[in-house]
C-alpha positions in Angstrom: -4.1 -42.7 -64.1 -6.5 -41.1 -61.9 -6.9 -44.0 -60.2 -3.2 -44.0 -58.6 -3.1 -40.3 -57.4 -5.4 -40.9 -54.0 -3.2 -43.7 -53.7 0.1 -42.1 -54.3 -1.3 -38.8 -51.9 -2.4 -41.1 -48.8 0.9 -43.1 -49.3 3.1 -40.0 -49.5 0.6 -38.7 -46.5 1.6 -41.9 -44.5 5.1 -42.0 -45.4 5.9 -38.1 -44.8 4.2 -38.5 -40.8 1.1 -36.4 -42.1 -0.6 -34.4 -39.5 -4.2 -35.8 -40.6 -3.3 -38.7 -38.7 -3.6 -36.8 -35.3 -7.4 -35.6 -36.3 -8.3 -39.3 -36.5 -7.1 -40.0 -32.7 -3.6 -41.6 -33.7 -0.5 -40.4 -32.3 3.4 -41.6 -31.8 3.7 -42.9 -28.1 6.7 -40.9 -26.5 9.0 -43.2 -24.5 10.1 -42.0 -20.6 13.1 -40.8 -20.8 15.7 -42.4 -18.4 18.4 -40.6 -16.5 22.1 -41.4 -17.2 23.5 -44.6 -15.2 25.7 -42.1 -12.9 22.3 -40.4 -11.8 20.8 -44.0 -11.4 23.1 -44.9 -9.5 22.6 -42.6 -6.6 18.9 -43.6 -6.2 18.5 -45.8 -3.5 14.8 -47.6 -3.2 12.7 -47.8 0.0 12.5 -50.6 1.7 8.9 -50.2 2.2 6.1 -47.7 -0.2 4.1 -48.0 2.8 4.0 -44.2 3.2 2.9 -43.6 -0.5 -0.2 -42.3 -2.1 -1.8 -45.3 -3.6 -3.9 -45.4 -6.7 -6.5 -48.6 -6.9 -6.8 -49.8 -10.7 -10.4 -47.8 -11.4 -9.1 -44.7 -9.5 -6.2 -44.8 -11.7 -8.2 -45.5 -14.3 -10.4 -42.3 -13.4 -7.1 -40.1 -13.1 -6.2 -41.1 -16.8 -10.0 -40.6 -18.3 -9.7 -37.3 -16.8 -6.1 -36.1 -17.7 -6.6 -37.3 -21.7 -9.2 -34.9 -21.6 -8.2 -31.9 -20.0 -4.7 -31.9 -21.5 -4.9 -34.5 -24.3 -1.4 -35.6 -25.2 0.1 -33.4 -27.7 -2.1 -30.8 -27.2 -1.0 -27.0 -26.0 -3.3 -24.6 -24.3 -3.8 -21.3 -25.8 -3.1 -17.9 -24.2 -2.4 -14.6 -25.0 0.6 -14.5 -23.1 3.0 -17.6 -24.7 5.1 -17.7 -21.3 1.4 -18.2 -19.6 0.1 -20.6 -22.4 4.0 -23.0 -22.0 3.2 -22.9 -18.3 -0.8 -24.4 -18.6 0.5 -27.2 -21.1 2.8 -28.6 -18.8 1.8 -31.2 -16.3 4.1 -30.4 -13.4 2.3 -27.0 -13.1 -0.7 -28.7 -12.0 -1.7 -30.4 -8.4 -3.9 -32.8 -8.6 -6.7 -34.8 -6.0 -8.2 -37.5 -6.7 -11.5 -38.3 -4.7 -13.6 -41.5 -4.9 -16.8 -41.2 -3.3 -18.1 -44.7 -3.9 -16.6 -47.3 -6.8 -19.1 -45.6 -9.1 -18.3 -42.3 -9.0 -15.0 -40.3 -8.7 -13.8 -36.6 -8.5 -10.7 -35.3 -10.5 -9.6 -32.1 -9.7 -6.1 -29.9 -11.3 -5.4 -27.0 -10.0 -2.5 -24.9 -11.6 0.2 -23.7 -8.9 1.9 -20.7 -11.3 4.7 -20.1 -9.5 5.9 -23.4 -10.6 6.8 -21.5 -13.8 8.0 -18.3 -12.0 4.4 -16.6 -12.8 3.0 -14.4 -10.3 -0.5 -14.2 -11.9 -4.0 -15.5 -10.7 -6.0 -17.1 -13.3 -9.4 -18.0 -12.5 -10.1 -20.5 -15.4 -7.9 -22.3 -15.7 -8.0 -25.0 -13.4 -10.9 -28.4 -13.7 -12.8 -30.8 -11.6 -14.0 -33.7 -13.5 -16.9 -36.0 -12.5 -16.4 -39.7 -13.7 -18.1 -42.5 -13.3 -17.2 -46.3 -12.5 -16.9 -47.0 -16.4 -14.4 -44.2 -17.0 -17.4 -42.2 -18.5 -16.7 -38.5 -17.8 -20.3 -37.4 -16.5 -19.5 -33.9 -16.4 -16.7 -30.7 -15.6 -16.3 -27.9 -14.3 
């Protein structure tokens, strides 16, 4: 009988969505949402993305290494003031630059824009410029 009840506590644990599961790296991938067909339908494509900021694979790659680290997905900042804390978890509150410097090294910077959130507030830390090399290796941040 005491046997069964690891068994029946990591199957309930399973079942139920436990949180443990997050501390081990897993989490639930969170599909885009898409817009209604009548907003769809309003969006018409360029002919040409000519004009576009483009992203070569290991940049990209870079870009990712960086964000899942500086806001890991499910993750919320902490701050003493909840409206400031909402505002630093959100990726739209952040402008970002990517810079490679040679196709081993790359520079990842996000730097909060407050008023995104209606915050007129300076914060000094709360921003980060990563360092990553061509193996998506983050070599250092500050």
């Amino acid at each position: 009988m005491k046997s069964l009840v690891p068994v029946v506590l990591c199957c309930s644990c399973l079942l139920t969505g436990c949180s443990l599961l997050s501390h081990f790296g897993y989490h639930k991938h969170q599909k885009a949402e898409w817009a209604p067909p009548e907003e769809a339908e309003r969006v018409t494509f360029p002919n040409s993305l000519e004009q576009g900021v483009r992203l070569n694979g290991p940049t990209l790659a870079a870009l990712r290494v960086a964000m899942d680290d500086f806001i890991p997905h499910g993750s919320k900042v902490t701050a003493d003031n909840p409206r400031l804390a909402e505002c630093l978890s959100r990726w739209e509150t952040y402008d970002t630059s990517v810079l490679q410097v040679s196709e081993e090294l790359y520079f990842v910077s996000f730097l909060p824009r407050l008023s995104r959130c209606g915050i007129d507030a300076i914060v000094l830390d709360a921003g980060a410029t990563y360092a990553i090399d061509g193996k998506g290796r983050i070599l250092d941040v500050r």
